[in-house]
N, C-alpha and C positions, 0 to 999 in steps of 0.2 A: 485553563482546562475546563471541559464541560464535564461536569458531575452529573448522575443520571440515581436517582436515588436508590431503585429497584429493577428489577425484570418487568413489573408492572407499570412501570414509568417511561418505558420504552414506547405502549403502544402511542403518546401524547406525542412521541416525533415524528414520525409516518408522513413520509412525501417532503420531510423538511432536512433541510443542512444541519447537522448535530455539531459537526467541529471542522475548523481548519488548524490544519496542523502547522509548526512552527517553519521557515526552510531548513534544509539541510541540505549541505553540500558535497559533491559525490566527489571526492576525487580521484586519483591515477593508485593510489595506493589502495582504496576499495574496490577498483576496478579490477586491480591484477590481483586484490585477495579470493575475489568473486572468481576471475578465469581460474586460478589454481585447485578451488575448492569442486567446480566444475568440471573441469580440465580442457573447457571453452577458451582457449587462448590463440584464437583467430586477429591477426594485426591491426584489424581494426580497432579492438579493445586493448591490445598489450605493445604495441611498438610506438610509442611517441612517435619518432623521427618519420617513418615510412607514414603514419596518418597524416600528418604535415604534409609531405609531399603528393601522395595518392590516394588520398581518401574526400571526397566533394564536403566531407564537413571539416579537414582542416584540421582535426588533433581525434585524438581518442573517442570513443565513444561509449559509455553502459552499454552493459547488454538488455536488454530489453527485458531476460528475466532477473536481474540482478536490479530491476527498477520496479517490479513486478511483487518481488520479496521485499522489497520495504514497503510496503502500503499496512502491514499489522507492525510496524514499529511504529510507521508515521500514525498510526489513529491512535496507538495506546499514549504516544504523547499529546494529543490531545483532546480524551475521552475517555469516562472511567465510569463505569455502572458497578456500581456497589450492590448488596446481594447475591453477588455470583458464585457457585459453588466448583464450579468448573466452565468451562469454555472450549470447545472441540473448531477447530479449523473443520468444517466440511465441505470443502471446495470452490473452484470460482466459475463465473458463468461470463460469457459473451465479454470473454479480453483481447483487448486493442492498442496499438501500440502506435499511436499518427508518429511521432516524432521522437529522433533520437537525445539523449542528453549527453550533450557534448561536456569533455571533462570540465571539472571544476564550476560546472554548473549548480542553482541550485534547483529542488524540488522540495514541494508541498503536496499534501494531500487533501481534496475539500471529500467528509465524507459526508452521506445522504442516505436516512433509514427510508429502504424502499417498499419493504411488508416483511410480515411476519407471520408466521407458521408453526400452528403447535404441533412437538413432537412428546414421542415418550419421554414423558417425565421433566422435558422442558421444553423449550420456544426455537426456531431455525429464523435467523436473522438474515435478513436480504440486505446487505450495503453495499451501494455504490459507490467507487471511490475514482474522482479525478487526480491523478498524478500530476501537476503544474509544471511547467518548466517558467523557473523567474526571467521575465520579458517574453515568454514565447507565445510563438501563435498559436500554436497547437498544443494539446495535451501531451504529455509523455505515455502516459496509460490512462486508460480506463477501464476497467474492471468492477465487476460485481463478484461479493464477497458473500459464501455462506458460513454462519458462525452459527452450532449449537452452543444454547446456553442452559445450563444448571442451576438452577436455584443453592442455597446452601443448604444442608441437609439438618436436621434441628433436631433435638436429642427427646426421645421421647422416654 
């Protein structure tokens, strides 16, 4: 795991790879927890038998955003900036989805601090994250990540 000692230690990664995250693998039972919580239960995600037979990749597939939602699992296992008082998801920018992960696949995240921006009272993080698929050609996602960050607040 990359340790990042501060919010001030942040600007020293800028344009660089911070962490790759461990794989993790997706399988039939997070997929059908992903469509019920959704209520995305389209056969190409939830019917084994029928994707076998009619679907061009041959078994189940992620959803695209259920691969989408794991990119702040995949970084916080492997990346952790201490100093933080809070951390706000503030949205994502220019996401792509080249290829599906087929079940039982795995996926990695490489992330990349691409700028930074100060807001009230703390800093707006730009990271880019490639989604990997293990052996694949293509990425599963990519996405740019905006995270407000907090400093902690110190007692005066």
């Amino acid at each position: 795991m990359q340790i990042i000692e501060n919010l001030e230690a942040l600007s020293g990664w800028i344009g660089r790879e911070v962490a790759c995250s461990d794989w993790l693998a997706i399988d039939q039972q997070r997929i059908q927890r992903f469509a019920e919580a959704t209520g995305d239960t389209q056969w190409i995600h939830v019917d084994p038998e029928r994707a076998r037979r009619e679907s061009p990749y041959q078994s189940t597939i992620a959803h695209g955003y259920l691969t989408l939602s794991l990119i702040p699992i995949l970084m916080q296992s492997c990346v952790r900036i201490d100093g933080i008082g809070m951390a706000i998801n503030y949205g994502l920018d220019h996401v792509r989805l080249p290829a599906p992960v087929r079940v039982n696949e795995r996926i990695r995240a490489r992330i990349v601090l691409d700028r930074i921006e100060p807001v009230s009272g703390g800093i707006q993080v730009f990271w880019s994250a490639i989604v990997e698929i293990e052996n694949g050609d293509k990425p599963a996602c990519v996405a740019q990540m905006l995270v407000r960050y907090y400093a902690v607040a110190t007692a005066t």
